[in-house]
C-alpha positions, 0 to 999 in steps of 0.5 A: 381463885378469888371472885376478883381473879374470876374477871378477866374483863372490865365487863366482869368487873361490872357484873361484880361491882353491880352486884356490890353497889347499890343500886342508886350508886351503881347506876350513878356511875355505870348510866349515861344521861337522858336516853343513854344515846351517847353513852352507846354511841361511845362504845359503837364509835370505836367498835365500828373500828377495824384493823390490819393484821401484821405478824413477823416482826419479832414482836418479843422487843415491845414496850407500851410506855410513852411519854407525857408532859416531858416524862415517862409513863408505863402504859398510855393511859391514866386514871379519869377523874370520878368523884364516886370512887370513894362510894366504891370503897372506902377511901377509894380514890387512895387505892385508886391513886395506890394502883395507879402509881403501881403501875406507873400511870397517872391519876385524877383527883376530882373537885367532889371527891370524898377524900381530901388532896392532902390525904391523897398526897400523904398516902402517895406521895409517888403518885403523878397527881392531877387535880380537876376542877368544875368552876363554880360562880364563886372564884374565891372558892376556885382559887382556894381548892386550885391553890391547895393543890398548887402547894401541894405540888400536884403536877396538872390542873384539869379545868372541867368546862361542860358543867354549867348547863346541868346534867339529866340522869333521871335515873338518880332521882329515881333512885333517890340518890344524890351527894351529899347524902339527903336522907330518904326511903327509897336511898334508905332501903337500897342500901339496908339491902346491900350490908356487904357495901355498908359493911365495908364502905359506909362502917368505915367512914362512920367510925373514922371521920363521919358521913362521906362528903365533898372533902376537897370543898371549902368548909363552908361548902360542906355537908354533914347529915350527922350533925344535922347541919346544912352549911352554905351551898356552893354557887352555881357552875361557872358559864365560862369564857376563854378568859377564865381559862387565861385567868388558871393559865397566870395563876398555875405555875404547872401544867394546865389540861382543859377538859370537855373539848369535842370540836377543832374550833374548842381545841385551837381555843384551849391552846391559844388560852394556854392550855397544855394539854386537852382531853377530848371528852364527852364525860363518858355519855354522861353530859350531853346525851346529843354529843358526838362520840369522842373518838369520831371527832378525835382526828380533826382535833389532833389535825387542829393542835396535835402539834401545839398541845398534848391531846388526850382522848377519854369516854368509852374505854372498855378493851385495850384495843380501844386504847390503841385506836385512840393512839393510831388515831393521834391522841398520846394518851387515854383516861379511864374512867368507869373501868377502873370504878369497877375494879375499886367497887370489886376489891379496892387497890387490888380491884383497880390493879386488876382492870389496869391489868386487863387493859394492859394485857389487852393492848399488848395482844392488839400490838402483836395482831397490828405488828407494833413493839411501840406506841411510836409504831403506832398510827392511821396505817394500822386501820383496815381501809374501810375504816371510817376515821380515813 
């Protein structure tokens, strides 16, 4: 068997991509922020979840598939956006997109991603395709990447809203690690003792196009350290109001998915500003360590527009059965981030493909033991009466 087949779950894979990644990459994507608070409170909220077991009804007939915005997808679950997935392998946010399309789920391309909307487009032009964006000061800068993929037909606009105030992962500068790359010793050293990675991501990406960079920036935003040159940066991350969303909602002719919603008040905001769609998140720990855990405020966010919006749960997945917790608990969908990162770290599209499978695989043991054949079978009754969420 291949070390890829010895993970049988999204853990395995992490243990696998730590091993692979340097350490400043791994822990870009693996840490939290601050104290890591939030971070554990994610995975603590839905392990504090308990559910009913029910046998004895021809669980033989099931189907995990569901639809989202009008259209049938495979499993009830899609790809976050992670800018990092091209550090994982080369060009990963293609493979990713490949295994997402395989296994007929949805993909998010996010703003600071290494490879480009048109490239992502020529290689899986089958993929449901969404685009995120964190809105700079500079909306000419916006509208350019926004109208990219406007006319490249991608199918949603995820308008990211927790940007502005910064991130504290100390643990990068620590590390030394930053994207784009500055050059210094302790990055410098990480990865000369990772050849493997160098070997298979960063050969790669010299030979063919240069030093990885943010590809879906505009031009003048760009980095390069081959060159030496330093183009202009980008302006700071937009403080937004609801009239920049009203201002997307005129402009994008398609769905509209707002991002970063932790609270009912925010969800009902969203919608009135035409949202439609939200994803209730707290970017997986990693923006505000004080945050609450997403699937503890889910049910009042489903009560405040689960009738006027599609909700969307992501930060925290790790089993199948956090999958169909999210369900019960009223959202139509989950993103996964971290897990699949993982996957694309330990063997690129095959990677990705595997821990869709284990979550895939996962979730339908949880519909046997919780005596559901579908998604629609799915809901509050399905918890043990202790629960919390009640």
């Amino acid at each position: 068997m291949t070390e890829l087949e010895h993970c049988y779950n999204i853990f395995d894979l992490r243990e696998v991509a730590q091993r692979r990644l340097p350490k400043g990459i791994f822990e870009y994507v693996d840490k939290g922020t601050e104290d890591g608070i939030s971070l554990e409170e994610n995975r603590a909220a839905f392990q504090r979840l308990k559910l009913h077991t029910r046998f004895l009804n021809d669980w033989s007939k099931r189907d995990l598939g569901t639809e989202i915005f009008g259209q049938r997808i495979n499993l009830p679950f899609g790809i976050a956006p992670t800018g990092s997935a091209g550090l994982m392998w080369y060009q990963g946010e293609v493979e990713l997109a490949r295994a997402a399309a395989a296994a007929g789920i949805p993909v998010t391309l996010a703003m600071g991603a290494l490879t480009s909307l048109e490239e992502v487009t020529k290689a899986v032009p089958d993929a449901r395709k969404w685009f995120q964006l964190y809105p700079w000061e500079d909306e000419a800068g916006n509208y350019e990447m926004v109208t990219r993929a406007r006319d490249l037909g991608w199918e949603a606009l995820v308008v990211t809203i927790d940007h502005a105030p910064g991130r504290g992962r100390e643990h990068n500068e620590r590390n030394g690690f930053s994207f784009p790359f500055k050059p210094n010793m302790t990055a410098a050293v990480d990865m000369a003792t990772h050849p493997g990675w160098l070997w298979r991501v960063m050969r790669k990406y010299l030979m063919n196009e240069g030093m990885p960079t943010n590809a879906n920036y505009p031009d003048r935003y760009r980095f390069s350290v081959i060159d030496g040159k330093t183009r202009v940066s980008p302006k700071r991350f937009q403080a937004m109001t609801w009239e920049h969303i009203r201002k997307f909602r005129e402009f994008w002719p398609r769905k509209l998915i707002v991002k970063s919603i932790l609270s009912a008040d925010q969800a009902r905001a969203a919608v009135d500003a035409g949202a439609d769609g939200i994803v209730v998140s707290n970017h997986g720990g990693r923006a505000f360590d004080s945050a609450i855990a997403t699937i503890d405020v889910l049910p009042e966010v489903v009560e405040a527009v689960g009738d006027r919006c599609t909700v969307i749960l992501d930060s925290g997945i790790r089993r199948g059965s956090d999958i169909v917790k999210a369900l019960a608990l009223g959202a139509k969908m989950v993103l996964v981030g971290r897990a699949t990162l993982y996957g694309t770290a330990c063997g690129g599209q095959a990677g990705a493909a595997r821990a869709i499978k284990i979550l895939s695989d996962e979730m339908e043991r949880s519909f046997g033991y919780i005596g559901a054949r579908s998604v629609a079978e799915i809901g509050p009754h399905i918890f043990a009466r202790n629960n919390p969420a009640q």
